[in-house]
N, C-alpha and C positions, 0 to 999 in steps of 0.2 A: 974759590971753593968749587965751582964747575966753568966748566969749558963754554965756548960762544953759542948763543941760541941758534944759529944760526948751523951748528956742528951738532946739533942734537936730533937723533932718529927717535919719532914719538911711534908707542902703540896706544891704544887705547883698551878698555878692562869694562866689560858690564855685564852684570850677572843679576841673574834673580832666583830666588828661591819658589819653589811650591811649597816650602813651610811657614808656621805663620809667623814666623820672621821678617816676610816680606807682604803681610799684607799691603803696607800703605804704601809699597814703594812700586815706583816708576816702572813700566816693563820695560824691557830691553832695547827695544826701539823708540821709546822715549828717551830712554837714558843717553843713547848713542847719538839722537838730534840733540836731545840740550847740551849734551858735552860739547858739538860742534858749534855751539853759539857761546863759547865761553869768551870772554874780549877779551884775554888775553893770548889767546890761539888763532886771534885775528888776523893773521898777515903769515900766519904758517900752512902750508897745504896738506889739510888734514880731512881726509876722507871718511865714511862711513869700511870702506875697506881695510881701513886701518885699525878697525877693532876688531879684540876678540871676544866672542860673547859665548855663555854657557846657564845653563840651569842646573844649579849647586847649591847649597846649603853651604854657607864658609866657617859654621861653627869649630868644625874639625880640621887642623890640620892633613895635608896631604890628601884630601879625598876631592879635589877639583884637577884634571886631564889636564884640562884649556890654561889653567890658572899656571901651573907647572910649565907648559909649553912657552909662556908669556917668559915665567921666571930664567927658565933655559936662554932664551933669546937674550935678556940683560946677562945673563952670566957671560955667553959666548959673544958678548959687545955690539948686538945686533942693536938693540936698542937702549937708549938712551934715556929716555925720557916715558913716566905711564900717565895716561887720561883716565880718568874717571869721576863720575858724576859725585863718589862723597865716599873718604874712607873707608867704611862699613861694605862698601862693593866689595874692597879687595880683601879686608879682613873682618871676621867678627870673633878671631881666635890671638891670644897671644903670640902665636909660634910665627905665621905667617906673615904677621904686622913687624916683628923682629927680624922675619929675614929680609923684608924688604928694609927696613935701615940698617940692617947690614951689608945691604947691595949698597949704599947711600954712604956707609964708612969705608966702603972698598973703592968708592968713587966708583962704580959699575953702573949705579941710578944717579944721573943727574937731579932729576928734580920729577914729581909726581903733580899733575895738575888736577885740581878737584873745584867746584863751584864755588867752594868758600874761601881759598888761597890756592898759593902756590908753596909747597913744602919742599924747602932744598937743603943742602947737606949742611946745617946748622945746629947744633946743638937747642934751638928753641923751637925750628921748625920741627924737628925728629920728635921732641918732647913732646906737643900740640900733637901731631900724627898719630905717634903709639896712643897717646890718650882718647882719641877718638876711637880708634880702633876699639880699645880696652871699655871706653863706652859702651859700646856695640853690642860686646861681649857680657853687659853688666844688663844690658835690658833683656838679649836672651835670656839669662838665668834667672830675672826676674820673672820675666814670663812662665816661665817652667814654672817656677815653684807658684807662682799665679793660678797655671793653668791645673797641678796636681789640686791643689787648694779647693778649687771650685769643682774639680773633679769628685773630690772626698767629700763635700758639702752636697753634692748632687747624690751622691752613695747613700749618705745618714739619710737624706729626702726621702731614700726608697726607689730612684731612679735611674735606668741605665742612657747612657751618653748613645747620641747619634740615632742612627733608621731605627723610625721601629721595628718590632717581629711580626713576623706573619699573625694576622690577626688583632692588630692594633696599629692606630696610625697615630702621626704624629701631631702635636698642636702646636701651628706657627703662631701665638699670638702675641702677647709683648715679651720681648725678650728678657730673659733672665729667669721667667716663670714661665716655660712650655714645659707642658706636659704629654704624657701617653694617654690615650685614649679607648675605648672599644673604636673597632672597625665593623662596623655595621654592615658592610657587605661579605667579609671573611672569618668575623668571630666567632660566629655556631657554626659556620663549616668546618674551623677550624678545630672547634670541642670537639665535632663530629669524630675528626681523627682519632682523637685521643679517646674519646668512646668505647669506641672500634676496635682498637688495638688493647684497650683492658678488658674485652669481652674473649679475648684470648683465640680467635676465629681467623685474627687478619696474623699474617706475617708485614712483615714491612715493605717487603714485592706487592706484596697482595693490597696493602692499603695505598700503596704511591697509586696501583691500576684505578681503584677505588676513587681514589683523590683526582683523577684524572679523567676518568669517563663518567661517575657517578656524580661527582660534586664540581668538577671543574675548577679547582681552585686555583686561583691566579695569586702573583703577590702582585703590589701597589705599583703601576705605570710610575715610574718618577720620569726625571729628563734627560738621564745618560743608562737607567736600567730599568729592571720587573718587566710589570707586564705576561712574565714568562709562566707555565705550569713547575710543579717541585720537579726537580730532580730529587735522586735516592740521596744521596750525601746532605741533601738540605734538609729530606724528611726525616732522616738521621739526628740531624741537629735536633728538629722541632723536636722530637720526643725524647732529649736525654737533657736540655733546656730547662733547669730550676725555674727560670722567670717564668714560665706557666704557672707554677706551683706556686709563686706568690714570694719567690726569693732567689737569689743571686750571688754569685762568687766575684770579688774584685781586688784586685791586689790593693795592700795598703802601701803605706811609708816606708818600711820595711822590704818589702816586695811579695811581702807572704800573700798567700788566697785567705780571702776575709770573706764570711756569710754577713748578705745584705737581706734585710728583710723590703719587698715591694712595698711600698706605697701604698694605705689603705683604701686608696682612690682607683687604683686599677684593678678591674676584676680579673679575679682568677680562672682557670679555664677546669684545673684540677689541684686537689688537697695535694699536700707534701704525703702525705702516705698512698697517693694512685701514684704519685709520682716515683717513690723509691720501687715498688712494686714493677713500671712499668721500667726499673731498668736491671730487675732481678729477672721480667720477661727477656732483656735485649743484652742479660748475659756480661752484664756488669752489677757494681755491688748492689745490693739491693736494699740498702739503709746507712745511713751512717755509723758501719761498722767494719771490721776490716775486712777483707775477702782473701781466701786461699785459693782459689783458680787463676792459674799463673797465664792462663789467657788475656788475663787484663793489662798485661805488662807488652807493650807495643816492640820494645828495643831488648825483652828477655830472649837469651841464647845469642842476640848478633854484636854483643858487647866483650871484647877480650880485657884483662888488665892489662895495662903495658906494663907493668913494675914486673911482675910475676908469669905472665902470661899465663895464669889460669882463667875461669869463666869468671863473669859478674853477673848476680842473681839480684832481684828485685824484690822488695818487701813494701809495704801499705805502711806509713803510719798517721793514726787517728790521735786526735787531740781536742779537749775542749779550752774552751775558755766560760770560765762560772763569771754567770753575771752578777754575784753579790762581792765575792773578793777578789774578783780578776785573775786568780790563779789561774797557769793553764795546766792539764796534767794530761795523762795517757788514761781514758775512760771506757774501754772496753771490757775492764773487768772488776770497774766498779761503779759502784749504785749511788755512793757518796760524796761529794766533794771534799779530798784529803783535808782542806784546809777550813774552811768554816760548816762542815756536815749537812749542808743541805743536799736533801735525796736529786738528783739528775733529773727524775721522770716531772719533779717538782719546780724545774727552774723555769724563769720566762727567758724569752730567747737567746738561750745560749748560744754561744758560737762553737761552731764545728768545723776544724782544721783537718786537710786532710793531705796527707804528702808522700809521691811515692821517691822511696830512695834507690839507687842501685848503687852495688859494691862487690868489693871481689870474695869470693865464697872462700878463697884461703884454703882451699883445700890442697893444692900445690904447692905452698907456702903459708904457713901457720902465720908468720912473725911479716907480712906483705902491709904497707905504710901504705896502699893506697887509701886515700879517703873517699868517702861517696858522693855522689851526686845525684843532685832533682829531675826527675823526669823532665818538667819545665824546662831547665837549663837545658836540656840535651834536644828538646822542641825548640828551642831559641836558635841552639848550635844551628840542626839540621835547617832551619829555613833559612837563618843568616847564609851559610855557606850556600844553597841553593840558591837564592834570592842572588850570590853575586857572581857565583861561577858558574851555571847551569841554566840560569831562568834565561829566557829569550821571547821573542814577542811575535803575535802571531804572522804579523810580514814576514818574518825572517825562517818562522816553520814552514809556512807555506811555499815559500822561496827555495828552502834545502830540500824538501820532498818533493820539487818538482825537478829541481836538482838531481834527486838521486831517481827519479822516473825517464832521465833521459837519459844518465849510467846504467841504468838496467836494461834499459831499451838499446842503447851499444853492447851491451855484456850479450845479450841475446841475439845480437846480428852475428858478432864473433864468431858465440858459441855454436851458432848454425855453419858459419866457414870453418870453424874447425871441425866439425862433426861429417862435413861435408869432405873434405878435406883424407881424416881418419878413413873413411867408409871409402873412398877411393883408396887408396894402400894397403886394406886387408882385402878389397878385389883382385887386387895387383899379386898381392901375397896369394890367395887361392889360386889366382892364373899359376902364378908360378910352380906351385903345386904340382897343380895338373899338369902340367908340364913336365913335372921332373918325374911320375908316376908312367908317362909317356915313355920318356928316355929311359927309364927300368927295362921297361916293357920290351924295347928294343935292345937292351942289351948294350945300351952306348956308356953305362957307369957301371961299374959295378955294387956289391953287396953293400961295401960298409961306405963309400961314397953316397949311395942315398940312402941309408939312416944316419949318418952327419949331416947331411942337407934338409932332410926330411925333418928332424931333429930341430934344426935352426930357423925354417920357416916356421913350425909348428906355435915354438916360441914368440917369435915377431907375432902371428895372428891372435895368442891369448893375451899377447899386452896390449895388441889395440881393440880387443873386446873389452878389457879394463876400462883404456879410455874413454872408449864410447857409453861403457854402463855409467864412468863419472861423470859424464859431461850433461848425463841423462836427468843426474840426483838432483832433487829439488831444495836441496842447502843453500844454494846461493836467493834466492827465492824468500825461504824465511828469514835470513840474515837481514836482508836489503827490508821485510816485513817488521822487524823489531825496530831498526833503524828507523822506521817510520812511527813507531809506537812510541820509541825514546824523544821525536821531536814535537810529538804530539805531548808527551807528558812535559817536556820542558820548559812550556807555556806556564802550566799551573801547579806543578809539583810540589813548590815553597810553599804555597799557602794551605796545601796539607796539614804539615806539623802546624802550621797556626791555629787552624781554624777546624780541623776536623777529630774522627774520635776512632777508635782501636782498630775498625774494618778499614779505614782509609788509609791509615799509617801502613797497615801490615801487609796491603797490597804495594803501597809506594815502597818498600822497604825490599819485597819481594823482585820488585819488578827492579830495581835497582842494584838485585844483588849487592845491599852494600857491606863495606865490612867496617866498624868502630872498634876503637882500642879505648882504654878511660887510662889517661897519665896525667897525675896531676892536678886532678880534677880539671884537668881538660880533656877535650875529645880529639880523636884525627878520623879522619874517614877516607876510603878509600872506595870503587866500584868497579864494577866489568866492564866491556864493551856491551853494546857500543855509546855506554853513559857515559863511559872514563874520556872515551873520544872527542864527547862532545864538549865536556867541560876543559877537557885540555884545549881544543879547539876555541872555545867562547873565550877563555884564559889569553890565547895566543893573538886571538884577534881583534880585544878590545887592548892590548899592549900594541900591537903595530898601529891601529888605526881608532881611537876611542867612539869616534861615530860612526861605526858602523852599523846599528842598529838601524832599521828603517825609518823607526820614529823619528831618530836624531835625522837622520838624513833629509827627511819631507822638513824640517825648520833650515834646513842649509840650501834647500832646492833653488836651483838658482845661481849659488854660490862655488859650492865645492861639489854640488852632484845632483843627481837625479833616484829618486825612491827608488829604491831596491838594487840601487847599484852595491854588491855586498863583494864584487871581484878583486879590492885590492887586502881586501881580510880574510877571507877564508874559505877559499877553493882548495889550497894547501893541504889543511885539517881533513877538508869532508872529502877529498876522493881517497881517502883513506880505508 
């Protein structure tokens, strides 16, 4: 069934996750010393160089670079034989565990070596493998539904998951019961805020200076963040932030946003009515009702239908859920619950749904099949698509701006020899001139000889005052200035649509020129320069070389390169 040990080229495979898939498992460089102690690789000469290694999540097919490269190499018969420390390395996905015993029915994989056996092209080893695999894949998904589980049970508590907020810290005490707490060093500064700003006196410029010279407020030193003063986008947050108010938005099972009410235990900073009030001040809706200021709509006007190509317009819809018969209906223009009549203003904590749709206005087409789509989802879209074609890290910004400060700094030596250059030839041209003004004089041409010449110099001299007035323009200047702007945003752009609210989108949106189409209820997106550049660039250069990113590179240092070596991916793109 396979060929002699002795004819077998081994690679080896070790990988680990940053998700919590991989807590309990071995890092990388454990993995790669225990596979080299396996006794049955004892009399083969099998290196640390013989592996490949990567940090991947294997739940998805097709989403590991290194993993693929490996599989490449058994296709085109480069190797033979794979190491690794325990099935679940190379798979924790059905597709992936299939294609390798398919390399194994094609005789392409000899045999897979793992701590617990050796799996070769046999009908009971193949079986044993996939099921491992198939394992793997069966404690992921319990986890998940584990981890939603205790999510949702933490929700009904009244409590939000992870850092605290500004003005409450957190309680490390026996696990499974920490709580939030007052922060006794930021919690009245933090009301302060909120004060301030319903006293109707401070703008939100005006209260960050406030928060910053007056009260100084800092968020919590941890050990990789804080420490810092607010920025405007965080003091944003803090004031449009139900958890002040004493409640919360969380998606359920379903994915809808569900109203959580806080925990009787943590105090409030401000009532739910200072709170809708303070975002009727900040020009969002002002209660749980619908709003007609079409300013609230981040992606109104940059959305086309693709079915029709007419616009797509955006609408609010409000919905409750009654808490005596769980009906949900449309309550904005009524006082009653359709279904068992108890008054609204009389219910205890109803839930308040609130969702915005966008759709094509059908005014180009009456009879147009598009269907709508959730703001959320088109927040998902944009940071997905950023997150994988456009984000880049700050080594690699710092890296191309400094890149493109020694192209401008060449562009401007040029620009000087050519200017220098120009301004010698229209001397040349004036000499000759005067020259030919001479020869008039004397009678050595005649009449209509020199206004043909006269004529002809005259021309040559105003196209190189063109030149010279081009070469003078400060276009190239601001171009090479945005380019710096665009690499500057492509650090943090994605977590916009996550995490921020209508002033930060419609800047990023702005700044991106982008353009959306809705087909399908899918999105496409498209941008200018020199955004389009760069994500075609990031595109082009994690396909020729996947670690080029600096981070990847500083775990390879040593190996395959040195930090910020970024020259075999994409000089190409950027002297563009």
């Amino acid at each position: 069934m396979y060929q002699e040990e002795q004819t077998i080229v081994y690679k080896g495979y070790a990988r680990k996750s940053s998700e919590a898939e991989d807590k309990q498992v071995l890092s990388i460089e454990s993995q790669v010393a225990d596979s080299l102690k396996f006794p049955y690789l004892s009399d083969k000469k099998i290196t640390s160089e013989n592996f490949f290694t990567e940090e991947k999540s294997a739940k998805t097919p097709h989403g590991r670079p290194v993993f693929e490269e490996l599989i490449k190499e058994i296709e085109n018969g480069k190797v033979r034989g794979v190491i690794a420390w325990h099935p679940n390395r190379l798979s924790r996905n059905p597709i992936d565990a299939a294609r390798l015993v398919d390399l194994m029915d094609r005789e392409k994989l000899v045999e897979i070596v793992t701590q617990q056996q050796v799996f070769r092209n046999t009908p009971n080893d193949k079986f044993i493998f996939a099921l491992m695999c198939l394992q793997a894949k069966m404690e992921n998904d319990n986890k998940s539904i584990d981890v939603k589980r205790g999510l949702r049970n933490k929700y009904e508590k009244g409590y939000l998951p992870g850092v605290a907020k500004v003005g409450y810290k957190n309680d490390y005490g026996i696990k499974g019961e920490r709580k939030i707490m007052e922060d006794p060093e930021r919690f009245k500064l933090t009301k302060q805020l909120f004060n301030k700003f319903l006293s109707g006196n401070y703008s939100v410029r005006k209260l960050l200076k406030y928060s910053d010279e007056v009260l100084g407020l800092k968020s919590i030193q941890r050990k990789k963040e804080g420490g810092k003063r607010l920025k405007l986008s965080q003091l944003y947050r803090l004031l449009t932030d139900p958890f002040y108010a004493g409640f919360f938005y969380a998606k359920d099972e379903s994915g809808r946003k569900t109203k959580y009410e806080v925990n009787k235990s943590i105090s409030r900073m401000i009532t739910e009515e200072q709170y809708w009030r303070i975002q009727t001040m900040l020009g969002r809706k002002g209660g749980p009702r619908p709003s007609k200021n079409k300013n609230t709509f981040p992606y109104g006007g940059r959305i086309k239908c693709g079915g029709c190509g007419g616009a797509v317009t955006a609408e609010h819809k409000h919905q409750l859920i009654c808490p005596e018969c769980k009906l949900k209906f449309w309550y904005p223009n009524k006082t009653h619950c359709p279904r068992c009549g108890i008054e609204i203003e009389k219910m205890e904590n109803p839930k308040y749904l609130h969702y915005i749709y966008y759709h094509c206005n059908k005014r180009r087409d009456p009879n147009c099949l598009e269907k709508c789509i959730e703001e959320n989802e088109i927040d998902d879209f944009m940071s997905g698509y950023l997150k994988e074609n456009f984000k880049i890290s700050s080594d690699l910004k710092d890296w191309s701006i400094n890149h493109l400060d020694e192209l401008e700094k060449s562009d401007k030596e040029n620009e000087f020899e050519r200017q220098l250059s120009w301004e010698k030839e229209r001397d040349k041209k004036k000499k000759e001139c005067n020259e030919l003004i001479m020869m008039k004089a004397r009678k050595e041409i005649t009449e209509e000889e020199f206004a043909e010449l006269k004529t002809a110099l005259k021309n040559d001299i105003e196209q190189i005052e063109k030149n010279l007035t081009g070469n003078k323009d400060s276009s190239s200047h601001e171009r090479v200035e945005r380019v710096r702007r665009a690499f500057d945003m492509a650090v943090g752009l994605a977590e916009v649509f996550e995490n921020s609210e209508y002033e930060e989108k419609i800047e990023a949106l702005g700044e991106l020129g982008s353009n959306l189409a809705l087909k399908g209820k899918k999105l496409t997106f498209s941008t200018e320069k020199p955004y389009s550049m760069i994500i075609r660039g990031v595109i082009e250069a994690k396909r020729e070389n996947p670690l080029f990113e600096p981070e990847k590179w500083k775990k390879m240092n040593g190996k395959k390169g040195k930090t910020g070596d970024f020259a075999p991916a994409c000089p190409a793109w950027l002297r563009e």
